[in-house]
C-alpha positions as CSV (number, residue, x, y, z in Angstrom):
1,X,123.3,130.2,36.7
2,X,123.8,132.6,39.6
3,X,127.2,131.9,41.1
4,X,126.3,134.0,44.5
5,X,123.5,132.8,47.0
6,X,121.6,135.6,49.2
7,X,121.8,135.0,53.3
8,X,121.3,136.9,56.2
9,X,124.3,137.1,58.5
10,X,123.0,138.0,62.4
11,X,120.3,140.2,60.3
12,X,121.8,141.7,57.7
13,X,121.2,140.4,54.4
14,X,124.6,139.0,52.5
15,X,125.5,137.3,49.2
16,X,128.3,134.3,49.2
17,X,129.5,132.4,46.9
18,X,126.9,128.9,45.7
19,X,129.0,125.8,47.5
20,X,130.2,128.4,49.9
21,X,130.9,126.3,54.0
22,X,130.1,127.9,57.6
23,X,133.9,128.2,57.9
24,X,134.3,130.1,54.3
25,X,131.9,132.5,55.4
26,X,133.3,133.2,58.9
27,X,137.2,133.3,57.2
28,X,135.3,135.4,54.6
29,X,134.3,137.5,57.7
30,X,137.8,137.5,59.8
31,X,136.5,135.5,62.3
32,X,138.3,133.0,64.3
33,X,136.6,129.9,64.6
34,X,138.2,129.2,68.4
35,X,135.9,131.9,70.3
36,X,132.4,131.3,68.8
37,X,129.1,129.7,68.4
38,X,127.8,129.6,65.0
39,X,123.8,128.9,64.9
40,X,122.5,128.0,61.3
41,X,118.6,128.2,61.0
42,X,118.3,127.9,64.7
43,X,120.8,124.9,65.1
44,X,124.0,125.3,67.1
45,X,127.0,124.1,65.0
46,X,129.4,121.7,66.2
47,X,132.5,123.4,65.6
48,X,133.7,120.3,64.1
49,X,131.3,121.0,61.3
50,X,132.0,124.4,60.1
51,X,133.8,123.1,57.1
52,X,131.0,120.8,55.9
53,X,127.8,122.7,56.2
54,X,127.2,124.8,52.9
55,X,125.0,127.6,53.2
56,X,121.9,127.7,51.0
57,X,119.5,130.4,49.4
58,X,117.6,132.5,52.4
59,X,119.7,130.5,55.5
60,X,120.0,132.3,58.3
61,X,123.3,132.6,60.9
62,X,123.6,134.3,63.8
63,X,127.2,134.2,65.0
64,X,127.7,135.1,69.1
65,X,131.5,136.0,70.2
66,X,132.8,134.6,73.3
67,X,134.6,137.4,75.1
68,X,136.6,136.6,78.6
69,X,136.7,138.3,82.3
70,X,135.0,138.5,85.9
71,X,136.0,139.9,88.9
72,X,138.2,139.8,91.4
């Protein structure tokens, strides 16, 4: 049995590992959880659910960065 399962990662196509969460992709990645939105087949994550959603054969994520400023 394959142990990996292919996704595609804000286009780019990506194996992970079969059982493999939303937060073991985006610690997998560096990411930090605290500064973005994680949308899985076009459905916005709860951050609260990161650790509980496993990603599946052909899923798709898009992950957006928050990043900080303005103006004076």
């Amino acid at each position: 049995m394959d142990e990996t399962v292919r996704i595609h990662v804000n286009g780019d196509a990506k194996a992970c590992r079969r059982g493999a969460t939303v937060a073991d992709l985006l610690q997998d990645l560096d990411i930090k959880t605290e500064r973005v939105a994680v949308e899985l087949n076009l459905e916005i994550l709860d951050r609260a659910m990161f650790a509980h959603r496993a990603l599946n054969d052909g899923d798709r994520v898009e992950i957006m960065s928050f990043i900080g400023g303005g103006s004076c």
